[in-house]
N, C-alpha and C positions, 0 to 999 in steps of 0.2 A: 546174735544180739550184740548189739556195741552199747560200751562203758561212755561216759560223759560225765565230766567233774560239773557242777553245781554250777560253778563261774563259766564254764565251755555251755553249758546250757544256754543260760542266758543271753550268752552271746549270742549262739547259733540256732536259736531258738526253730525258726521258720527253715530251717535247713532238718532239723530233728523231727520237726512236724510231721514232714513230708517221709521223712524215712521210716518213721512211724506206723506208716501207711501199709510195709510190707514187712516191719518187724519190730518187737520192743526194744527201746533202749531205758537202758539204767542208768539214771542221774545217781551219780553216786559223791557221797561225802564224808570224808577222812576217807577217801576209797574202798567206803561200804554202798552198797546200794538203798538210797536213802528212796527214792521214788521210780515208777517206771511210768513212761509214755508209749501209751498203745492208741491204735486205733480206735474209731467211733465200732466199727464191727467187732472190733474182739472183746471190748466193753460190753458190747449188747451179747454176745454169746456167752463171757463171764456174767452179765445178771442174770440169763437165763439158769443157767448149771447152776448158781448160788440159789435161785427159786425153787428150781426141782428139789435139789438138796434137801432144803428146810424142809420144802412138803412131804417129802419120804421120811426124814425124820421123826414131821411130828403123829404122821399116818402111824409110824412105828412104835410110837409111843403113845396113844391112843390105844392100841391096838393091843402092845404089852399089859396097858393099866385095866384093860376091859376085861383081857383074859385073865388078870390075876384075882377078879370077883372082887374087889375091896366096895363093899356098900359103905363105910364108914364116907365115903368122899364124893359121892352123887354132885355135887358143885364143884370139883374140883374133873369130872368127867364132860360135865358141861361145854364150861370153860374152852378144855380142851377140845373139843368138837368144834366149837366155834373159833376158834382159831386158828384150826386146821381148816376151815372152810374160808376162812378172813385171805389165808396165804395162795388156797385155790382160787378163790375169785382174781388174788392180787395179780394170780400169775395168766391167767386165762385172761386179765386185758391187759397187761404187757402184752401177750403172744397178739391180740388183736389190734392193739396198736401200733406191731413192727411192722403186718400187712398191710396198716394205710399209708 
């Protein structure tokens, strides 16, 4: 991964693009890493990972709240079902719209 200060960015903007292409670099400021420049495809494989994530999550947590029997919250069980089905649909056309 190569470091680039803020101002070298800029500059070299379309030279970082392109390196980009086959690794991150870190725009870094006060020589911390303030942003990184990736690729179109490593973007689309971090939203992918970040979709599954959530939806195991909330599968697990659904799934926690059902088995601890709490009838007090029937609306609050709802909810979650449909929101777990909100983030499957989300993720299922993303996946269909990487293959058009």
């Amino acid at each position: 991964m190569q470091f680039v200060s803020a101002y070298d960015a800029r500059r070299r903007f379309s030279v970082l693009l392109n390196r980009s292409r086959t690794e991150p670099v870190a725009i870094t400021r006060y020589n911390r890493p303030a942003a990184y420049l990736i690729s179109a495809g490593a973007f689309r494989e971090f939203q992918h990972f970040r979709r599954k994530a959530q939806l195991e999550e909330m599968t697990r947590l659904v799934a926690r709240l059902k088995a601890a029997g709490d009838s007090a919250a029937p609306g609050l069980f709802r909810e979650l079902d449909k929101l777990t089905k909100q983030v499957d649909a989300e993720h299922q056309a993303a996946r269909g719209r990487k293959g058009a």
